[in-house]
VMD Tcl script that draws the C-alpha trace (Angstrom):
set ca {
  {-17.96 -5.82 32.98}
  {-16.56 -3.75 35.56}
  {-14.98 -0.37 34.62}
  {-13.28 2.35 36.16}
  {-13.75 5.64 34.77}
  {-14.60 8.87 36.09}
  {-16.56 10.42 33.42}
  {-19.48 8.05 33.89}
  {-21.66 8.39 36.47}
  {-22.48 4.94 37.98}
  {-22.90 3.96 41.76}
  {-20.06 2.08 43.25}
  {-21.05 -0.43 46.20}
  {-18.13 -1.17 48.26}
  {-19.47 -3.24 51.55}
  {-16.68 -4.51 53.67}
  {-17.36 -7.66 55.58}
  {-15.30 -9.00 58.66}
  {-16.07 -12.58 59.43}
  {-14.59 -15.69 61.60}
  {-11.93 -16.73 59.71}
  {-13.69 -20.40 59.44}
  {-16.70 -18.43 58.11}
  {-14.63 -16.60 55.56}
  {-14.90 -19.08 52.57}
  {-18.26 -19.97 53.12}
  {-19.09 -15.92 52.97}
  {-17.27 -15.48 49.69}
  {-19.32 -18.29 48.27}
  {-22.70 -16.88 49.57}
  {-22.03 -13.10 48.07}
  {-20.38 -15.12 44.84}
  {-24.04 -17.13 44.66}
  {-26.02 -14.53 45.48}
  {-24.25 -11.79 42.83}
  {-24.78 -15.02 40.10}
  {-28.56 -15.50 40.86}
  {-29.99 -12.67 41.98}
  {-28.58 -9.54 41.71}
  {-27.15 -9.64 38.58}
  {-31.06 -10.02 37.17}
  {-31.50 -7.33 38.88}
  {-32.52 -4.11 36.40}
  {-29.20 -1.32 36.34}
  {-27.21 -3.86 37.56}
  {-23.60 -3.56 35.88}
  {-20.87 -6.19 37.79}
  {-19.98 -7.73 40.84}
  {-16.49 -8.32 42.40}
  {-16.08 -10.78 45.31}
  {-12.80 -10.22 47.30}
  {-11.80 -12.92 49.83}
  {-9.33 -10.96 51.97}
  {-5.76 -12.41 52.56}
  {-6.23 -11.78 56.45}
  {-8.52 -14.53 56.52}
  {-11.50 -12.81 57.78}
  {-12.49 -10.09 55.43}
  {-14.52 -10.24 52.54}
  {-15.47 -7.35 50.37}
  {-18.01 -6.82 47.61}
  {-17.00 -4.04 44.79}
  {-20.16 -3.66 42.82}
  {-21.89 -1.55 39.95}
  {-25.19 -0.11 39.14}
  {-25.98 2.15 36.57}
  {-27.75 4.64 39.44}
  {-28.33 4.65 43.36}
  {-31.83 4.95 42.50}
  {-31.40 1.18 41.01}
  {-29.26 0.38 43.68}
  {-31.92 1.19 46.47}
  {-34.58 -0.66 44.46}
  {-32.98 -3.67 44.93}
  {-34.24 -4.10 48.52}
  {-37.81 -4.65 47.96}
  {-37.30 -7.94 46.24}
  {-37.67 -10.61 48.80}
  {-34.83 -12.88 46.76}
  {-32.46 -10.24 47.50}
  {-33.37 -9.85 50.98}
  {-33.06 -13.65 51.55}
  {-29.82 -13.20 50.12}
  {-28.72 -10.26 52.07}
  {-30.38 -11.59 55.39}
  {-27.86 -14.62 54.77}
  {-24.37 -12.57 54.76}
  {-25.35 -10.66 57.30}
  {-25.98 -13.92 59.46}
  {-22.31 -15.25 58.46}
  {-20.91 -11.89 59.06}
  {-19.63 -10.31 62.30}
  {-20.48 -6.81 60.79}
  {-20.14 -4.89 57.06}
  {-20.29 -1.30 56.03}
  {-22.00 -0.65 52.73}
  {-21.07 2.51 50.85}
  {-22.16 3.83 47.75}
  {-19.88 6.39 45.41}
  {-20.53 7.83 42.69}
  {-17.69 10.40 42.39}
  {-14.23 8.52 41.88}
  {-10.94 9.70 40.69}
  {-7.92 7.18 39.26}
  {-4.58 7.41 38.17}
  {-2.88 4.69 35.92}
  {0.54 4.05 35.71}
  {1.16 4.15 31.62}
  {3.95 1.16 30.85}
}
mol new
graphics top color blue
foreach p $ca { graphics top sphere $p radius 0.5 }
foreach p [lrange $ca 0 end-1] q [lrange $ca 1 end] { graphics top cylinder $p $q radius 0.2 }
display resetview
């Protein structure tokens, strides 16, 4: 389950995708499919979050691992590269980022 909060130290992925807008859908499904299979078997792997963007042409994946060091371990598993090799095929370009220092503020109701 994804959670927000700054006293734990987690990496964030946040990789931005920009995409045809006829491509868009079948980009969502591909990170979706590949978050289901693959990387969430994946050891320190915490949640996935697929966001189809309402331009019609951006799709971006918020994800969690319990360190970078997992993170980075993911890419010597050829199922993830497959995976990964796919998006970037669909895509017209992405920007992965990793955090691991976050701040929020909540509006109290």
């Amino acid at each position: 389950m994804t959670t927000i909060d700054s006293s734990k130290k987690i990496c964030t992925l946040i990789n931005v995708f920009t995409t045809k807008p006829e491509k868009q859908k079948e980009l969502f499904e591909s990170l979706k499919e590949a978050s289901e299979k693959v990387m969430s078997k994946m050891p320190g792997y915490i949640s996935a979050n697929i966001h189809m963007g309402d331009d019609g042409k951006t799709v971006t994946n918020y994800a969690q691992w319990t360190s970078l060091e997992d993170y980075k371990k993911i890419f010597a598993d050829p199922q993830v590269k497959e995976h990964m090799e796919k998006a970037a095929a669909i895509a017209i370009e992405f920007k992965p980022v990793t955090y691991n220092t976050i701040w929020t503020d909540n509006k109290n109701d």
